[in-house]
N, C-alpha and C positions, 0 to 999 in steps of 0.2 A: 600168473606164472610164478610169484614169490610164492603162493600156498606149495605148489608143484614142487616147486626145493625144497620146502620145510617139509613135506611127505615123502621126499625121497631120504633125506638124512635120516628119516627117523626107520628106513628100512621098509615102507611100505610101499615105496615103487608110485609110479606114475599111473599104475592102472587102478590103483585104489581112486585118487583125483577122477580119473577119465572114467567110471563106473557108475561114482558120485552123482557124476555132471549127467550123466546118462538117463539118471534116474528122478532127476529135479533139478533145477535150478540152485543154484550154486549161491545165499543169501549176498556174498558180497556182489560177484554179480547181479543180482537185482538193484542193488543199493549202488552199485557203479553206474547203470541201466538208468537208475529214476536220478542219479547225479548227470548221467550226461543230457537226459532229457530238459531238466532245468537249466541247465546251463543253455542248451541251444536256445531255450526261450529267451531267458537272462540277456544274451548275446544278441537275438535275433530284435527284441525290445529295445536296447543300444542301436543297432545299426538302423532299426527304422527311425528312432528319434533322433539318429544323428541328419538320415536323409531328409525329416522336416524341416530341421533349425536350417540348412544348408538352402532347403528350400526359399523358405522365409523370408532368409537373407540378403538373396536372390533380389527380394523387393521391399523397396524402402518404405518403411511401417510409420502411418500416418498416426499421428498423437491428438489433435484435437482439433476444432473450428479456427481460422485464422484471418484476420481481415489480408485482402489483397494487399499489395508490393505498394508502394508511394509510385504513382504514374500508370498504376493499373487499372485503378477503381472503375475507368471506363472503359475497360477493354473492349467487354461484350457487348456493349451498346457501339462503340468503333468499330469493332471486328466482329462479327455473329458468328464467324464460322474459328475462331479463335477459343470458346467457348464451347461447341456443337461437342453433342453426344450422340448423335446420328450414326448409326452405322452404316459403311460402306460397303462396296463392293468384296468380295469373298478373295481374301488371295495366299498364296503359300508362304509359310515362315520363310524360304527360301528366297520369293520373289520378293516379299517387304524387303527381307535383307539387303539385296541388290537394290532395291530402291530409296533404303534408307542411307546407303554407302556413297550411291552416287550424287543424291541433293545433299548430304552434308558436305560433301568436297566440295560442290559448285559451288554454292552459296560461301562458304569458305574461304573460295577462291575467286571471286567474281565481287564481294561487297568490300569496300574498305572500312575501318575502323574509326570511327568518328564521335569522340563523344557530347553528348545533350546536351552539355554545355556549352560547344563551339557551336554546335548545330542550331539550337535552339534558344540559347540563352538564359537554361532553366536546367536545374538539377537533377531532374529524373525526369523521362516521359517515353512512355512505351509507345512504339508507333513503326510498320514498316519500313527497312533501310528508305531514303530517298537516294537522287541519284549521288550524292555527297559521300553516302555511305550509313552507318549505324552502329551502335555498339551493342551488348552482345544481349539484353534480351529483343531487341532488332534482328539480330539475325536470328534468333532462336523464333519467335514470329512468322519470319521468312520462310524458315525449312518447315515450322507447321503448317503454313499455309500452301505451299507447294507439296508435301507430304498429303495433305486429305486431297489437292486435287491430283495427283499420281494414284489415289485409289486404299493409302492408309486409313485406319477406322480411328476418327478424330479422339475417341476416348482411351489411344494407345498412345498418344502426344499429348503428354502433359508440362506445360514450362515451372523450371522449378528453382528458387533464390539459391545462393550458397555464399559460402564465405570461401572463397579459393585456396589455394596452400600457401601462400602468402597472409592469409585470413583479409582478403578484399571483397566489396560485394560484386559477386557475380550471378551470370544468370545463364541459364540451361536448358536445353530441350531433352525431355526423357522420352524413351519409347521403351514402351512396356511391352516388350516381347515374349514368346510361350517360356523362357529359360527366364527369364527376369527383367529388372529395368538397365538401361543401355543406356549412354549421355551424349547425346551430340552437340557437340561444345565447339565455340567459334576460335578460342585456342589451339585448336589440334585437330587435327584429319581423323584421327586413331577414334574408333566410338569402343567404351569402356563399361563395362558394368560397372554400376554405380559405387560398388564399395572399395573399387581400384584406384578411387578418381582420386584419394585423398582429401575431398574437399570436406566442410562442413554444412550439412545439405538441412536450410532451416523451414521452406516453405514451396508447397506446390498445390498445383490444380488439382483440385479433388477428383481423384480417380470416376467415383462414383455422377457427379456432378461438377464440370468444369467449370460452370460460373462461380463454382465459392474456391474458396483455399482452403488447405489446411497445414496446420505446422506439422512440422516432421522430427526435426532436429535432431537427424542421422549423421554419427561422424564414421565416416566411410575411411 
C-alpha cells in the first residue's frame, strides 16, 4: 500500500500499481511472501518447543542411580508388591482419577500420625501404618498398596523422598498420570503436580524398575 502512494504522488495513478501486479509479481511482495513464510516456521518451531519443555516438566526428570531411603533397603523383600512392575488391569484416566481422589482422602483420613520413633523406637523404618498409626512414608505405602489392589498399574505409583517447604524430610507417593506426575501427600487432601508442591523432590523409585532408586533433585 506504501508503493501505491508513492505512485500516485508521482502522478501515475493506481492503475499503473494494479497492471504491474497483474502482470507479475510484485518483488517485494515475494520478499514479504518468503518473510512471512519464515516466520510462521520460526514461530511455529517456538511453540512446539515451548509445548515440549511444558511437557517434560510435567514429569520429574531422573538424574542418576541412587541407593534407597535409610529404612527402605528391604522393602521389596517386605513388600513384593511395593516394588511390582506388573501391569494391571486396563482403566480410564478418568476412573484412575477417581480412584486416586478417594484412597488418598481415606487413608488420610482414617491413619493417624505417629512417628518411628514413638512407634518403634528407632529412627527411620518403612513399614505399613499398624493400628497406632504411621508417618508419611507409611501412609504413602498404604495408598500404593490399596492403589495396585483398586486395579492402578504399580509402575504409575512411585514413592519419592523430599525435603518439604520447611526443608524436612518427607516422603510421597507419586502417580504418574497421562498429563504428568501428581503427589499424594499425607499433609493435604488437595493431589498437586509435582512442580506446585514447593518441595525439594531428592529421590524415587525408578520409573522403569521399582526395586532400584534413583536421584532426582527436582526443586519444584
Amino acid at each position: 500500500m506504501a508503493i501505491a502512494w508513492i505512485n500516485l504522488d508521482r502522478g501515475t495513478g493506481m492503475k499503473l500499481l494494479c497492471s504491474k501486479v497483474s502482470k507479475g509479481v510484485n518483488p517485494l511482495v515475494k520478499a514479504s511472501g518468503r518473510f512471512v513464510g519464515v516466520f510462521a516456521l520460526v514461530l511455529g518451531s517456538i511453540v512446539a518447543g515451548t509445548e515440549v519443555q511444558a511437557f517434560e516438566k510435567a514429569y520429574i526428570t531422573t538424574v542418576s542411580a541412587s541407593p534407597p531411603p535409610t529404612g527402605a533397603q528391604q522393602l521389596c523383600r517386605q513388600y513384593s508388591w511395593a516394588c511390582s512392575s506388573k501391569r494391571s488391569m486396563s482403566l480410564t484416566s478418568q476412573q484412575e482419577m477417581k480412584i486416586i481422589q478417594q484412597v488418598n482422602r481415606r487413608v488420610n483420613a482414617t491413619t493417624r500420625e505417629v512417628a518411628d520413633q514413638l512407634q518403634y523406637k528407632t529412627r527411620e523404618r518403612w513399614a505399613l501404618p499398624t493400628s497406632r498409626g504411621g508417618d508419611c512414608e507409611d501412609f504413602a505405602l498404604l495408598k500404593k498398596r490399596d492403589l495396585i489392589k483398586a486395579g492402578i498399574d504399580p509402575n504409575k505409583l512411585l514413592i519419592a523422598t523430599v525435603l518439604d517447604r520447611s526443608r524436612n524430610g518427607h516422603a510421597v507417593l507419586i502417580y504418574r498420570s497421562a498429563s504428568g506426575d501428581l503427589v499424594l501427600d499425607n499433609a493435604t487432601n488437595r493431589i498437586k503436580p509435582w512442580a506446585d508442591t514447593r518441595y525439594l523432590f531428592l529421590r524415587m523409585q525408578d520409573p522403569n524398575q521399582p526395586r532400584r532408586w534413583v536421584g532426582v533433585y527436582g526443586n519444584s
